[in-house]
C-alpha positions as CSV (number, residue, x, y, z in Angstrom):
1,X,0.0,0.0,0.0
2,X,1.1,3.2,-1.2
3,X,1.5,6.6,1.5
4,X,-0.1,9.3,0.0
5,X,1.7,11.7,1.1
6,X,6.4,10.9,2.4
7,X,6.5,11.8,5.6
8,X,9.4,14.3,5.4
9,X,6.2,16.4,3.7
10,X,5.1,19.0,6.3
11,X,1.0,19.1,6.6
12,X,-0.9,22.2,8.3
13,X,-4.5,21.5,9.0
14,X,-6.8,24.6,9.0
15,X,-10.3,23.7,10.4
16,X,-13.2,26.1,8.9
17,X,-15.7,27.3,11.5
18,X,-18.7,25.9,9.3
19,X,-19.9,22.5,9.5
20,X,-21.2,21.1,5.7
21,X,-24.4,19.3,5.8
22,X,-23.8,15.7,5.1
23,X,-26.8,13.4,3.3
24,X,-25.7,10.5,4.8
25,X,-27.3,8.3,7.4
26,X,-24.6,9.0,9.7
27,X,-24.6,10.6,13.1
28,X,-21.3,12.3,12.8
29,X,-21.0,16.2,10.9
30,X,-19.2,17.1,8.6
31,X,-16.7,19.8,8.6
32,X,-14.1,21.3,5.8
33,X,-10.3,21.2,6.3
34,X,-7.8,22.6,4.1
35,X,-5.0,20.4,4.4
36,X,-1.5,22.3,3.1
37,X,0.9,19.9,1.9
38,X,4.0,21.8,0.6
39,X,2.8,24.8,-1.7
40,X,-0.7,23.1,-2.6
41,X,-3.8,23.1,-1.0
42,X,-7.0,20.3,-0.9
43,X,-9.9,21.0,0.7
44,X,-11.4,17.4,2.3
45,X,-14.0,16.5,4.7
46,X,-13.4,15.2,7.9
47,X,-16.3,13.4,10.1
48,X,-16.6,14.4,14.1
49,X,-18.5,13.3,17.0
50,X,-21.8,15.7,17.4
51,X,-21.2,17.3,20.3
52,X,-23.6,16.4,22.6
53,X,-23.7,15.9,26.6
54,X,-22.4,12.8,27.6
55,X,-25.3,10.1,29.1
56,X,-23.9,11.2,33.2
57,X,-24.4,14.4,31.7
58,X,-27.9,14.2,30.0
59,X,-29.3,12.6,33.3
60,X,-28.1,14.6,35.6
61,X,-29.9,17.5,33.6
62,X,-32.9,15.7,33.6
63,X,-32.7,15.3,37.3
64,X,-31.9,18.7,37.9
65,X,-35.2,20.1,36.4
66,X,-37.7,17.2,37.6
67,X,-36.2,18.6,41.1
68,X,-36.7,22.0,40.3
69,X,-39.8,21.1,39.3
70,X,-41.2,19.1,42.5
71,X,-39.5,22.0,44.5
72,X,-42.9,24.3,42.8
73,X,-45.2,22.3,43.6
74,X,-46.9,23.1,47.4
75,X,-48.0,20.6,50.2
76,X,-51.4,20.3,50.3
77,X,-52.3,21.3,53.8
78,X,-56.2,20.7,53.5
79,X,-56.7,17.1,53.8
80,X,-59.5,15.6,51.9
81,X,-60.6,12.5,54.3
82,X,-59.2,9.5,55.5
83,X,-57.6,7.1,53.0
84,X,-57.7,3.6,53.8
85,X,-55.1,1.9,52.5
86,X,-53.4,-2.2,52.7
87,X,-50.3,-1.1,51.8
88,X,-47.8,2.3,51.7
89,X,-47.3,1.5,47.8
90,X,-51.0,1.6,47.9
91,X,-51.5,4.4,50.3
92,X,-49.0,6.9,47.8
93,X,-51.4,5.6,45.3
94,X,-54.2,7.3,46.6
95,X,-52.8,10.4,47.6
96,X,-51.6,11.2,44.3
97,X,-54.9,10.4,43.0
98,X,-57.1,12.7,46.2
99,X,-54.6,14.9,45.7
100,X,-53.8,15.3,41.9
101,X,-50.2,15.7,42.8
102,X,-47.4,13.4,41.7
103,X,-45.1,12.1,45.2
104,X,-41.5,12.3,44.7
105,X,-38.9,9.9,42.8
106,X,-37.8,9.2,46.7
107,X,-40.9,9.3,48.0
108,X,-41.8,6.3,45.7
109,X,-39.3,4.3,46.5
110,X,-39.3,4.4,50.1
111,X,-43.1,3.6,50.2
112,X,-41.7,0.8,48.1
113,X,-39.1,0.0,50.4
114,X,-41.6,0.4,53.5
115,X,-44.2,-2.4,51.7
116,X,-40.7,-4.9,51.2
117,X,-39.7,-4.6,54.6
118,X,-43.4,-5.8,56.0
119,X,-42.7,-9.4,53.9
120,X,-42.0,-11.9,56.6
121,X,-43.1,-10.0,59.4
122,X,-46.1,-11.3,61.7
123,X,-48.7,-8.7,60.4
124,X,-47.9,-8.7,56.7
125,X,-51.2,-9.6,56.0
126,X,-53.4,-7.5,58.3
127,X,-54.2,-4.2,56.0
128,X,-51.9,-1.9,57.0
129,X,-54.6,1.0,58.1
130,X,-55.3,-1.7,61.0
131,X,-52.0,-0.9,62.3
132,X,-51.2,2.9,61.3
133,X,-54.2,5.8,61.9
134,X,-54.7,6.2,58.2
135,X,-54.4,10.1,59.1
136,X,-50.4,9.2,60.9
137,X,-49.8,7.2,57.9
138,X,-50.9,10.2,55.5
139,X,-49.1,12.8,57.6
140,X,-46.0,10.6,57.5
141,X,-45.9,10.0,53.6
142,X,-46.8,14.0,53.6
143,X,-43.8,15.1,55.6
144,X,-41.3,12.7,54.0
145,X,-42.0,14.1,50.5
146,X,-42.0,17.7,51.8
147,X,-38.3,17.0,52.9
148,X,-37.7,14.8,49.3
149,X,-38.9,18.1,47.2
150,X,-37.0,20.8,49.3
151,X,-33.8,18.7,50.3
152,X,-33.2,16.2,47.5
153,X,-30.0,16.7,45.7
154,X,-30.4,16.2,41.7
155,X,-26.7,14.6,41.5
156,X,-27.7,11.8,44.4
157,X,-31.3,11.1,42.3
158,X,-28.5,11.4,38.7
159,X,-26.8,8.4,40.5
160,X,-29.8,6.5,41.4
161,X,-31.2,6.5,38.1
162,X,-28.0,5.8,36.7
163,X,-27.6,2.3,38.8
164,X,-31.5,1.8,38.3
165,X,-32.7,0.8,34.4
166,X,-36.3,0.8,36.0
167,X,-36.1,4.3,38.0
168,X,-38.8,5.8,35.1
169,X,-41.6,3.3,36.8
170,X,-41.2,5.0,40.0
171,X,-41.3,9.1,38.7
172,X,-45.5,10.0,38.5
173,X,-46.6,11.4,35.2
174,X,-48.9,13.8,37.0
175,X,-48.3,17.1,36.5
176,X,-50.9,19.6,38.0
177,X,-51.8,22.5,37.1
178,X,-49.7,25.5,39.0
């Protein structure tokens, strides 16, 4: 295979400041560089990475304005009745849907984790408003996502999400009116 250019040839690359638009199915741009070899000059196209935020990057955005946005949205402080509920997954369930309010990423989980650590337990089975004042229970899931909206730190939910394929199941699509 033949070089096409010696190497004792000296090669200045100039980069133009506008990128070409390319027709091809490819993800990368296109950009024009004069390449200078001796006293001649050829103008080729070189491919590059688009120049996007990397995946950390894109998520931790992402986190940073669901936050922002569960930091808007108030605590209702009117409550409509008493909930009975079997479960906390089931309880969160019927707050969101009282309250037309989405609960916290966190908030979510830790119901979650709440309704896990019950399995195995003497009382699993007994409803759950048998054993908690459904008012306690409400106040309780209440006050714990007051602290998750105010406190929560975007780059701690970032790295949750990041180590969780699933975390989208557990992030409401509610999204009330303001």
């Amino acid at each position: 295979m033949k070089r096409a250019l010696p190497w004792s040839d000296q090669v200045d690359v100039i980069s133009s400041d506008e990128s070409s638009s390319s027709s091809s199915s490819s993800s990368y741009s296109s950009f024009d560089v004069e390449v200078q070899v001796n006293d001649g000059t050829k103008n080729v196209a070189v491919d590059e990475p688009p120049k996007e935020l990397s995946s950390d990057g894109l998520l931790i955005r992402k986190a940073e304005i669901y936050q922002e946005y569960m930091k808007q949205l108030p605590i209702p402080t009117q409550r409509g009745s008493v909930i009975p509920f079997t479960t906390w997954m089931g309880l969160g369930r019927s707050i969101k849907q009282l309250y037309g309010q989405p609960l916290h990423y966190l908030t979510n989980i830790l119901l979650k984790q709440w309704d896990h650590s019950r399995v195995g337990s003497e009382d699993e089975h007994r409803p759950l408003d048998i054993i908690v004042h459904p008012c306690k229970a409400e106040a309780t899931v209440w006050l714990v996502e007051e602290l998750h909206r105010q406190t929560s730190s975007h780059h701690h939910m970032a790295k949750l999400w990041q180590s969780d394929s699933m975390h989208h199941a557990f992030i409401d699509s509610i999204f009330p009116q303001l």
